[in-house]
C-alpha positions as CSV (number, residue, x, y, z in Angstrom):
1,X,126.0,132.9,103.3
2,X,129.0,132.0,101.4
3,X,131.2,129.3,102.0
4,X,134.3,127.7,100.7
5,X,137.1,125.5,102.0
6,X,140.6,125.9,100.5
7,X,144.6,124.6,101.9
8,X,146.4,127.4,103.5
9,X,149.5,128.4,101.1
10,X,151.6,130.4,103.4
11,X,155.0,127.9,104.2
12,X,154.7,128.2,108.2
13,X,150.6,128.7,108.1
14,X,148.7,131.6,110.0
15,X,151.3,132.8,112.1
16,X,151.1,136.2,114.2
17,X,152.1,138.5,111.2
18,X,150.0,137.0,108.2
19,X,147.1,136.4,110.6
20,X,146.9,140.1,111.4
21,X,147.1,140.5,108.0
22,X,144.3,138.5,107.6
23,X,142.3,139.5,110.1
24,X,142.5,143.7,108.7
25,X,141.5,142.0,105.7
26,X,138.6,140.8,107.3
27,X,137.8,144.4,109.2
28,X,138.2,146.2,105.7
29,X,135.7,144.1,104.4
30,X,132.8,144.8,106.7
31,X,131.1,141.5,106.6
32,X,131.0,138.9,109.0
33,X,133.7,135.9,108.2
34,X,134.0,132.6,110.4
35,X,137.2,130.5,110.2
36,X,136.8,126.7,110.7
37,X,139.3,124.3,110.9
38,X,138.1,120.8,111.7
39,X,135.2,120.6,114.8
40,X,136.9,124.5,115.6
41,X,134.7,127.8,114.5
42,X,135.7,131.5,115.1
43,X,135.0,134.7,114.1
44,X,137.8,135.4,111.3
45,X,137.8,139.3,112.9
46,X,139.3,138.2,115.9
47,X,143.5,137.8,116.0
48,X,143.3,135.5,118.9
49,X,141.1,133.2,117.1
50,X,142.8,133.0,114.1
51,X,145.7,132.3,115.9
52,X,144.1,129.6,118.6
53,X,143.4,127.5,115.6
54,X,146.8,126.8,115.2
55,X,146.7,127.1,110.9
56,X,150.0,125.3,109.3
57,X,150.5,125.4,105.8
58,X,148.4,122.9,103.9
59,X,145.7,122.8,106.4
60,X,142.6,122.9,105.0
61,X,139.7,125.6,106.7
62,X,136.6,126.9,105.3
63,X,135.5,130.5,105.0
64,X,132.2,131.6,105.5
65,X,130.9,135.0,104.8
66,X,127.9,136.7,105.2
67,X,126.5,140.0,104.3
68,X,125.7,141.7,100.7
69,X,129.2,141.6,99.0
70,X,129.5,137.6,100.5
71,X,131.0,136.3,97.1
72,X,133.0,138.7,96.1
73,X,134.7,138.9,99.7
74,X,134.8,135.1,99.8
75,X,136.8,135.7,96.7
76,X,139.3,138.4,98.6
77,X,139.7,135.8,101.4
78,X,140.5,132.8,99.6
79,X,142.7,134.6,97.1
80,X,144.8,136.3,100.5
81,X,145.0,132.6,102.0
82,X,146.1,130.7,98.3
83,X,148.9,133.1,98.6
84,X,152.7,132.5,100.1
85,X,152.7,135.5,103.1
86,X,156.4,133.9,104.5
87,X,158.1,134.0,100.3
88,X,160.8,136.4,100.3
């Protein structure tokens, strides 16, 4: 397993449309990916709990991935999360 904790970049956090964005991400990649914020854990596959985690911009989660490609889809993860979805 694979884990890393990073700050959320987007301005107004995981809101409905980059959290389904992150969530496909998650699908496409085929591995299993929890979410944590604070005491809260859930399965990064599921939209509803993304969202239930209420993510605002700067809040710091950990990913954790397991499965064979764990590193390199920790690497996806983090790199879609360190990036501004709500920039124009």
């Amino acid at each position: 397993m694979a884990d890393r904790t990073l700050a959320v970049a987007s301005a107004h956090g995981l809101h409905a449309r980059p959290a389904a964005l992150f969530v496909k991400e998650v699908a496409d990649s085929g591995q299993t990916v929890q979410l944590t914020k604070g005491e809260r854990s859930v399965s990064a596959a599921s939209i509803l709990g993304v969202v239930s985690l209420g993510i605002e911009h700067g809040d710091e989660v950990t990913l954790s991935v397991e499965g064979d490609r764990a590193d390199a889809v920790l690497d996806e993860l983090s790199a879609f999360l360190l990036h501004d979805h709500d920039a124009s």
